[in-house]
N, C-alpha and C positions, 0 to 999 in steps of 0.2 A: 526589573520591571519598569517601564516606561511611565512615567506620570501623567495622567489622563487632563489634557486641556479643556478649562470651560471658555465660554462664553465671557468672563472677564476678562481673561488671558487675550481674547481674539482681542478684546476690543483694546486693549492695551498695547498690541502689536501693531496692530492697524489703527492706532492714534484715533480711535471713533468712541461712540457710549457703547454701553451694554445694547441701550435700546435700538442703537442702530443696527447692533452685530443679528442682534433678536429680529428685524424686522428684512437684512438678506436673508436670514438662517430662513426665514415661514416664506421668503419671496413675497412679504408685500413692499407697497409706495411706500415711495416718501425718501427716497436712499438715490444720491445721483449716482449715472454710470461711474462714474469712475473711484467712487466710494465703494460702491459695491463690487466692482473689480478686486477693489486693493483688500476688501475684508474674503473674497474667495479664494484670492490666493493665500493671505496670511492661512483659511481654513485647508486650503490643502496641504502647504508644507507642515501646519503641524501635524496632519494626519486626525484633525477634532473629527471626534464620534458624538451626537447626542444623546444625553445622559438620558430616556424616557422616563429612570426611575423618578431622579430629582425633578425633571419637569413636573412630573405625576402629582410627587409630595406638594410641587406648589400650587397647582388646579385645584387639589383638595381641600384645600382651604377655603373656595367659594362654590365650587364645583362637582358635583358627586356625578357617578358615570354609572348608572342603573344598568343593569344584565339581568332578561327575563329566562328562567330556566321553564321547560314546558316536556315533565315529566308524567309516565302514567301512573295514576293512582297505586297507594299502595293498601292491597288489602288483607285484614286479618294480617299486619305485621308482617309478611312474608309475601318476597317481591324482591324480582332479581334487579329493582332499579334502585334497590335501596343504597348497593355500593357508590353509583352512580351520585346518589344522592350525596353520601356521608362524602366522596371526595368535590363536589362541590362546594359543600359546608367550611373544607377545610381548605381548598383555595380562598373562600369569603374571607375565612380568618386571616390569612396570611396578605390579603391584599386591603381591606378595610380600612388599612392605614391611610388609604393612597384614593379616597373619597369613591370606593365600591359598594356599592349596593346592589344586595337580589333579594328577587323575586320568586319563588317557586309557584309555578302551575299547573294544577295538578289536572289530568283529563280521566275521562271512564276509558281505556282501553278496548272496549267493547262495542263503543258508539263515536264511530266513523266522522260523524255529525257534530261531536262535541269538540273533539279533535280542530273541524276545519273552524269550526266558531272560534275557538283561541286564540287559534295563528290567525288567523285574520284580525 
């Protein structure tokens, strides 16, 4: 198994900071041509993929990333959206770590009207 390259690694290849490898990786200013030449190709020959998990874990730290779920009511307990529901619940768990939050919202199935109120 092949050892998976960060971002320190580039920048160490390519004699630059972290922040500079960070700043071709997103394509902003601030990096001259030919710095950012030399840190895209150190990224091609190693073949770096971006980690989105470890990114994730570090956003979460100031940054929470809200997801509204917009399910129909359920009534008297029984309601085929319930499964829907419980694997929602248990995606929240398993990503929570990684600064996830939701929302559930619940509509009358019945009224058309209340529906378009939500989403909008």
């Amino acid at each position: 198994m092949v050892k998976q390259v960060g971002i320190k690694e580039i920048a160490k290849l390519s004699n630059t900071s972290i922040g500079t490898v960070d700043r071709v990786l997103n394509n902003r200013t601030g990096v001259s041509p030919k710095t950012k030449q030399r840190v895209l190709e150190i990224v091609k020959q190693t073949g770096y993929v971006k980690n989105n998990i470890a990114s994730r874990l570090k956003l979460s730290a100031g940054k929470k990333v809200s997801i509204a779920v917009v399910l129909p009511q359920v009534i008297n307990g029984i309601s085929y959206w319930n499964l829907p529901r419980m694997g929602v619940k248990k995606a929240l768990n398993e990503l929570s770590d990684f600064g996830v939050e939701l929302e559930f919202i619940d509509f009358s199935s019945d009224d058309k009207n209340h529906y378009k109120k939500i989403v909008d």
